[in-house]
C-alpha positions as CSV (number, residue, x, y, z in Angstrom):
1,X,116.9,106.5,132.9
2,X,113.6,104.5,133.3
3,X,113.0,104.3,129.6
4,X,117.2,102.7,129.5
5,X,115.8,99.9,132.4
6,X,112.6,99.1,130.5
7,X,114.5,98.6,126.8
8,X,115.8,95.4,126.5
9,X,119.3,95.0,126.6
10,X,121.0,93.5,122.7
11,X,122.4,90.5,122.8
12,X,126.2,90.1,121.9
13,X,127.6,89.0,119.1
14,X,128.5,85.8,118.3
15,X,132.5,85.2,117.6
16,X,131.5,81.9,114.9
17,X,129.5,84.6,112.8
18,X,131.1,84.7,109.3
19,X,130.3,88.8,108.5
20,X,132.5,91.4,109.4
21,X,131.6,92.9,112.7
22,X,130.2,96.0,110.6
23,X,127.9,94.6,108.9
24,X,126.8,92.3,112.0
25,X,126.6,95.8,114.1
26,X,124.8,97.4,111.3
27,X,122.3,94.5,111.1
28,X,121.3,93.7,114.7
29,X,120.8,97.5,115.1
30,X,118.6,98.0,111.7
31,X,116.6,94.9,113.8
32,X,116.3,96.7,116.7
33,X,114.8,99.9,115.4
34,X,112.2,97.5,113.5
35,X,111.4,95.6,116.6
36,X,110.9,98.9,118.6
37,X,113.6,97.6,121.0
38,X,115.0,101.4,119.6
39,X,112.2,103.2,119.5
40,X,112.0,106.8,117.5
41,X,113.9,109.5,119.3
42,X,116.0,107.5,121.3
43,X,119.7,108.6,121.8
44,X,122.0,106.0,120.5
45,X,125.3,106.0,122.5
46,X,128.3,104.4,120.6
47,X,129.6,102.9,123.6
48,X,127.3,101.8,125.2
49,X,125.5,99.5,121.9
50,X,129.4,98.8,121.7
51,X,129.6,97.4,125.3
52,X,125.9,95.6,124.6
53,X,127.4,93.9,121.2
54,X,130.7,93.1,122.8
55,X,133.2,94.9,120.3
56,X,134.8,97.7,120.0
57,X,133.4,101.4,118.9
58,X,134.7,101.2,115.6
59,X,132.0,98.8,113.7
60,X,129.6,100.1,115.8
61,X,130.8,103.7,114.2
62,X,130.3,102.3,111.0
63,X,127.0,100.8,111.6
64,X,125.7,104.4,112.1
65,X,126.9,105.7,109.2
66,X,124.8,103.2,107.3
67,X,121.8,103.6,109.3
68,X,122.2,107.1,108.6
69,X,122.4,106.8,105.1
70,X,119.2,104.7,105.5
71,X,117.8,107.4,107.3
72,X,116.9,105.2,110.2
73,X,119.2,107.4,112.7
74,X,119.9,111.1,112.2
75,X,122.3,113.1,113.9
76,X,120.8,116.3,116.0
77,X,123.1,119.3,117.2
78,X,123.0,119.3,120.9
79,X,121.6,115.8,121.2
80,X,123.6,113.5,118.7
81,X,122.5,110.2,117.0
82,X,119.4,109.4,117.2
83,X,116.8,106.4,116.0
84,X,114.6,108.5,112.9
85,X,110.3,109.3,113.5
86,X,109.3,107.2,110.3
87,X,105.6,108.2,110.2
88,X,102.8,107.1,108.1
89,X,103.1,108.7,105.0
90,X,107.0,107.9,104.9
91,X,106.3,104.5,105.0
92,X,103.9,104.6,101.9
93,X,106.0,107.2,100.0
94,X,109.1,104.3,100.6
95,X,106.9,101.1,99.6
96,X,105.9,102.9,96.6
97,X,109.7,103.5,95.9
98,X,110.2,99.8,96.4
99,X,107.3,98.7,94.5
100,X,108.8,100.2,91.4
101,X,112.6,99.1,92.3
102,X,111.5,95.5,92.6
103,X,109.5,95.8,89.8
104,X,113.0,96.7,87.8
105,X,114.6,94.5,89.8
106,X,112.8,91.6,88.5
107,X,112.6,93.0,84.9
108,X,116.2,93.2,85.1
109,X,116.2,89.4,86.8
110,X,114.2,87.8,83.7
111,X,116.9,88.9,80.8
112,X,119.7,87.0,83.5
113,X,118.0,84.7,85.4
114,X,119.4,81.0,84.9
115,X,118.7,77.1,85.2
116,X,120.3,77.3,88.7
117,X,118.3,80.3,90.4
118,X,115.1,78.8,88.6
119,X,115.3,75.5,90.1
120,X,115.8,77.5,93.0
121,X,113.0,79.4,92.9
122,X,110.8,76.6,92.7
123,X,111.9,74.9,95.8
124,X,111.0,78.3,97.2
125,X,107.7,78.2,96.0
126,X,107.3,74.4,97.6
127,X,107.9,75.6,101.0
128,X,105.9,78.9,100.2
129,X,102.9,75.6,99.3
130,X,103.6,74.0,102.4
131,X,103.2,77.1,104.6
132,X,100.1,78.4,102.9
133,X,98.7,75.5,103.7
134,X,99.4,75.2,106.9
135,X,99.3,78.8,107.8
136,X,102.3,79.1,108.9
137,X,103.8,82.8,108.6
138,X,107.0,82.3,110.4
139,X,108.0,79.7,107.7
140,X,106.2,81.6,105.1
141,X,108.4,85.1,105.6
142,X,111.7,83.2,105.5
143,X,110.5,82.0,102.7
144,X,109.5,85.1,101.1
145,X,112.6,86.8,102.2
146,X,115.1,84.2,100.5
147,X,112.2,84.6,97.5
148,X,112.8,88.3,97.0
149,X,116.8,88.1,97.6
150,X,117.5,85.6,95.3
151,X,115.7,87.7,92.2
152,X,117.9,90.6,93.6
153,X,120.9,88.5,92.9
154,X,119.7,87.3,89.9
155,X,119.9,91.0,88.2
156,X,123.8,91.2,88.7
157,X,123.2,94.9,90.1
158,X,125.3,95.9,93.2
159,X,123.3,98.8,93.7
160,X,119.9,97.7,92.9
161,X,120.7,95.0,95.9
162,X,121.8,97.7,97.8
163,X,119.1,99.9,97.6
164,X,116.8,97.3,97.8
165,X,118.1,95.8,101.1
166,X,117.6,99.1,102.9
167,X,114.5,99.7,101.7
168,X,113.6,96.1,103.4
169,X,114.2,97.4,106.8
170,X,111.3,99.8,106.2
171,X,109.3,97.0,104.6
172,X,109.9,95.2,107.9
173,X,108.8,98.4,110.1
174,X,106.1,98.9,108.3
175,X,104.5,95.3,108.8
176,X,105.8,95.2,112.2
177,X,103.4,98.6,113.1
178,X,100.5,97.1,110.5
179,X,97.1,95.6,110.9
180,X,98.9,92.7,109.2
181,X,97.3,89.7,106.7
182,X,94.7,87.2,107.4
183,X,95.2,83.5,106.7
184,X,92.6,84.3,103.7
185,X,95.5,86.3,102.1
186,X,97.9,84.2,102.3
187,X,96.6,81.6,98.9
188,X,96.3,85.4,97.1
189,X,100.5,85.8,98.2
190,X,100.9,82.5,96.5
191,X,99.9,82.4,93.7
192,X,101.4,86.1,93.1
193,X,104.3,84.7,93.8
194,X,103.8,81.4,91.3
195,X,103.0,84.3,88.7
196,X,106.3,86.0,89.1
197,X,108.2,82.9,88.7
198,X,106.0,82.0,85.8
199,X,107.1,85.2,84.0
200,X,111.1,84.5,84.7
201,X,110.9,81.5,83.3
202,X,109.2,83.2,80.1
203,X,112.5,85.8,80.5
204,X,109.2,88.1,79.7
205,X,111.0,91.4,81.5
206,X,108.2,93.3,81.2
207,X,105.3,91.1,82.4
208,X,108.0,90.1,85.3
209,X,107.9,94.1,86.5
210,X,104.3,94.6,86.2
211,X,103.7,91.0,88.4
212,X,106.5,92.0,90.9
213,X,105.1,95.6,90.8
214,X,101.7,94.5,91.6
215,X,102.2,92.0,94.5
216,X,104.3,94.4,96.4
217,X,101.5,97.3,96.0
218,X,98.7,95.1,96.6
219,X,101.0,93.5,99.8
220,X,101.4,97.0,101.1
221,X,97.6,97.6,101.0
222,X,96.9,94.5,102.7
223,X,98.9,95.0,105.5
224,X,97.5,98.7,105.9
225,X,100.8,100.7,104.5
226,X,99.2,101.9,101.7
227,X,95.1,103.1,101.3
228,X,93.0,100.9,98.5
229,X,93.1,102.0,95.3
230,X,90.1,104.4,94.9
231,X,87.3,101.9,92.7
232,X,86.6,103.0,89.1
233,X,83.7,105.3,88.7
234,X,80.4,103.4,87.3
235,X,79.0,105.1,84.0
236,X,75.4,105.8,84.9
């Protein structure tokens, strides 16, 4: 009962937004369980998240289900749904997995890519200029975040976006529980990122994969997900 007083309550949702009330539901929770408002091993009541979010059981019902197939809940005999222990090793098992879908994801993204979603990309990487210069991370992971989705787009593959948008809600755990970057990583995030967009416009699939592959591994080490690659022997 304590540990229900001390969480903070979720805020309901707002009637204007343009998503179904699912996918709404589904989002605010996934959010929650990043933020630690849900911590690990906390029962999830339908009605009750219902009553926070001010709608009916239904959405909420489906929200589960999706968080379950993410494997961010799991359902327990006795005890019911549940928020999922993601643990260490999880977490680097997963941002291996999406290190090599967004590498294929961007492979993909360089045979499709057009005019429109280059252009685009390059007012990305403006802002992603501004912020690195100012240091600014809150502008900087919106920006990467609208970076990263609009190369998932750009392959035409419903489940590749899919997969890749629950594999973000771990990405997102896993930086919320990490050491985290310096301002001194933030010019070697840039100009990654300016060498991804260099190999789309080259429609170069395979030096797009190993770029994308690369800046999501070396991200995940950064940011203490992942150990540093173990240096190469020296020859005596």
């Amino acid at each position: 009962m304590a540990a229900e007083t001390a969480r903070q309550r979720l805020a309901p949702l707002a009637e204007e937004d343009t998503l179904s009330l699912g996918e709404r539901a589904y989002r605010r929770l996934r959010e929650s369980i990043v933020q630690g408002m849900l911590p690990a091993g906390r029962k999830i009541s339908e009605r009750s998240i219902a009553t926070e979010l001010g709608i009916s059981a239904q959405p909420v019902r489906e929200a589960l289900r999706r968080l379950e197939q993410d494997g961010m809940v799991v359902t327990l005999p006795r005890r019911g749904t549940v928020v999922a222990e993601v643990g260490p090793a999880q977490l680097g098992e997963l941002g291996r997995i999406r290190a090599a879908l967004e590498g294929v994801a961007c492979a993909l993204a360089a045979e499709r890519i057009d005019a429109d979603s280059l252009a685009s990309l390059a007012v990305i990487l403006k802002r992603m200029t501004a912020g690195t210069e100012a240091g600014d991370t809150e502008a900087l992971d919106e920006a990467n975040e609208e970076f990263h989705a609009l190369i998932h787009r750009a392959t035409g593959n419903l489940f590749l976006i899919r997969s890749l948008g629950s594999l973000r809600a771990y990405d997102h755990l896993g930086r919320h529980r990490a050491i985290g970057s310096t301002p001194r990583d933030l010019p070697k995030a840039l100009a990654e990122h300016r060498g991804i967009v260099a190999a789309l416009r080259r429609h170069d699939p395979a030096l797009a994969e190993a770029r994308m592959r690369h800046h999501i591994l070396r991200s995940l080490v950064t940011n203490g997900v992942l150990p540093p690659p173990p240096r190469p022997m020296r020859r005596p």
